[in-house]
C-alpha positions as MATLAB code, in Angstrom:
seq = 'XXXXXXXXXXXXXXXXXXXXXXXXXXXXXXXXXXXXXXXXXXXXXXXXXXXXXXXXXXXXXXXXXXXXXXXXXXXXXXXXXXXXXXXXXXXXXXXXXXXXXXXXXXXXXXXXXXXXXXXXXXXXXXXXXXXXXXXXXX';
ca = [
      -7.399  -19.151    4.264;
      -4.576  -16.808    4.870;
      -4.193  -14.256    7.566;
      -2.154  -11.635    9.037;
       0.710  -12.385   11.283;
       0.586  -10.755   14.498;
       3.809   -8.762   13.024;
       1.674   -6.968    9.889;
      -1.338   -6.347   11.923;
       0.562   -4.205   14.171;
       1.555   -2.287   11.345;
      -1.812   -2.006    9.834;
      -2.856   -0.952   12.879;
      -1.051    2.657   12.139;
      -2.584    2.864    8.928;
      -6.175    5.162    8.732;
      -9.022    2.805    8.905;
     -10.022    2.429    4.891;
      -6.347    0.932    4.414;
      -7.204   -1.767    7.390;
     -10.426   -2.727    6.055;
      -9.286   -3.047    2.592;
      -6.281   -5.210    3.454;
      -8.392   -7.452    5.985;
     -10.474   -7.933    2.854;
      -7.679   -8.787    0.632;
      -5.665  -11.112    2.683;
      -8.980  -13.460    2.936;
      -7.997  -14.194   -0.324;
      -4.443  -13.077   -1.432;
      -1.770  -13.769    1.021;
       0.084  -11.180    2.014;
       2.149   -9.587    4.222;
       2.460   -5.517    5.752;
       5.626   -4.313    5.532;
       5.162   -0.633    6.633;
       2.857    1.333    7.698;
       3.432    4.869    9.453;
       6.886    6.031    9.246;
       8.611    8.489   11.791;
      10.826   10.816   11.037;
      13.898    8.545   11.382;
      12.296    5.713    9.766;
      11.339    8.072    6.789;
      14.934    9.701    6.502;
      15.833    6.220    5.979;
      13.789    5.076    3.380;
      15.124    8.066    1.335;
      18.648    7.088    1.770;
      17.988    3.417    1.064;
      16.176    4.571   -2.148;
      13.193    3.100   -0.918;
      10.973    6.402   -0.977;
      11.785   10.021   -2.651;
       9.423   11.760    0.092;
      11.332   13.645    2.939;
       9.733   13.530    6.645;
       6.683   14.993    6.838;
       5.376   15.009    3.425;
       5.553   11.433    2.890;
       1.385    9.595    2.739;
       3.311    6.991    5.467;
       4.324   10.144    8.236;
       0.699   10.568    9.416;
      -0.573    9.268   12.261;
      -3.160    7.184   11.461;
      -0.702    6.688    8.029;
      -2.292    7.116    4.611;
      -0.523    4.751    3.333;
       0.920    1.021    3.118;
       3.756   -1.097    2.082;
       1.870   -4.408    1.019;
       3.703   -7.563   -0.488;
       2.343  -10.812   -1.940;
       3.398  -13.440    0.313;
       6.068  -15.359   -0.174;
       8.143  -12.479   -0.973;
       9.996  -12.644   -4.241;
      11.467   -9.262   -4.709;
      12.345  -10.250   -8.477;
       9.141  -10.914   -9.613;
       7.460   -8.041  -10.992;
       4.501   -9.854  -12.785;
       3.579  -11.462   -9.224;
       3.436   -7.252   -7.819;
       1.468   -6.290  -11.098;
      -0.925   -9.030  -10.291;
      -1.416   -7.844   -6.646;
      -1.862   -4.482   -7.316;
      -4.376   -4.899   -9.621;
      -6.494   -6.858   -7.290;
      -5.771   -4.678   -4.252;
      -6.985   -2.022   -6.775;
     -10.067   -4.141   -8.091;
     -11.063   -4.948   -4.132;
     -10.528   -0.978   -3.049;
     -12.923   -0.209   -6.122;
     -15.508   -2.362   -4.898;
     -15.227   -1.476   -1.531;
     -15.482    2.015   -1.939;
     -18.748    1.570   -4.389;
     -20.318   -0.533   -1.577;
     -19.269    2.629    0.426;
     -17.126   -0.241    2.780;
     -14.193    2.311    2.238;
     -14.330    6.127    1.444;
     -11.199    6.732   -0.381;
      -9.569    5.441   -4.124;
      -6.314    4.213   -3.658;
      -3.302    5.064   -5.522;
      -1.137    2.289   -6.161;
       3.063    2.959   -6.726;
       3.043    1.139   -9.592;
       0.627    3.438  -11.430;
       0.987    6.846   -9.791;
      -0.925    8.775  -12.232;
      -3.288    6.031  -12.262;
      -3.730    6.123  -15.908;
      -3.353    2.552  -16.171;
      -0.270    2.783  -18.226;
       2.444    1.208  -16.472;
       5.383    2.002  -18.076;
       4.826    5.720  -17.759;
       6.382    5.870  -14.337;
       9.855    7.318  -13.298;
       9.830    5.441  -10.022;
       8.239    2.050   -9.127;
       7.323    1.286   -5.927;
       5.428   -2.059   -5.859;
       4.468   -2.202   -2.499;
       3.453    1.296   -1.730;
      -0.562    1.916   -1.189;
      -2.037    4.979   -0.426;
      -5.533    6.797   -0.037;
      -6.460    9.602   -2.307;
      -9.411   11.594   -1.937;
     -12.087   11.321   -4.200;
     -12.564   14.858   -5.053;
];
C-alpha cells in the first residue's frame, strides 16, 4: 500500500485539515507525493516568477496558514504525462466528493485542471495539474 514520505507529510501538515484527510485517503490507494503546501511570501513570489502560479503573496489559496490548498503529484513523477494528471485529478475529485457527502470533509475542491469546474477541460487559460484547493460550498 503506498504512503507518505516523511518529506510530503510535513507539507500536508500546513495544509487546513479537509486537504489532510482527503490526501491520507487518497494515497491508500493512489501513490502520490505533496509537493507544496503553504507558501510564504518568498516562496510565493517565486512561484510567480517561475510561472508556476499567477497569484501574488497574499492572495494565493497556498499563503494561509493552515493553507487552502495543495500541490499533489502521481508518484513517479512524469511531468510529460498529462493523461496520468487527468487521471489523478479525477479521482482526487471523485474521493473529495465522497468524502464530503459522508460529511468526512466539509469543503468541494477545486482542481487546476478544471478551474471553473465545469468539467470541460480544455476551457482553461492556465493548467496547473498539481494544484488542489478547498472551495466553500456556498
Amino acid at each position: 500500500m503506498p504512503s507518505f514520505s516523511d518529506r510530503s507529510l510535513s507539507k500536508l501538515e500546513t495544509c487546513h485539515e479537509d486537504l489532510q484527510t482527503l490526501f491520507k485517503v487518497v494515497v491508500d490507494s493512489y501513490d502520490c507525493s505533496i509537493i507544496c503546501g503553504h507558501r510564504d511570501q518568498e516562496s510565493q513570489e517565486q512561484a510567480v516568477r517561475d510561472g508556476f502560479s499567477k497569484v501574488n503573496f497574499p492572495n494565493s489559496q497556498h499563503n494561509s496558514l493552515p493553507s487552502m490548498a495543495v500541490d499533489v503529484v502521481p508518484y513517479p513523477v512524469d511531468w510529460q504525462d498529462t493523461n496520468r494528471f487527468y487521471h489523478f485529478g479525477g479521482y482526487v475529485k471523485a474521493v473529495a466528493e465522497q468524502l464530503l457527502a459522508e460529511n468526512v470533509i466539509s469543503h468541494e475542491i477545486r482542481w487546476g485542471g478544471d478551474w471553473d469546474r465545469d468539467t470541460d477541460l480544455n476551457d482553461q487559460t492556465f493548467m496547473d495539474y498539481p494544484h488542489f484547493e478547498l472551495v466553500s460550498n456556498g
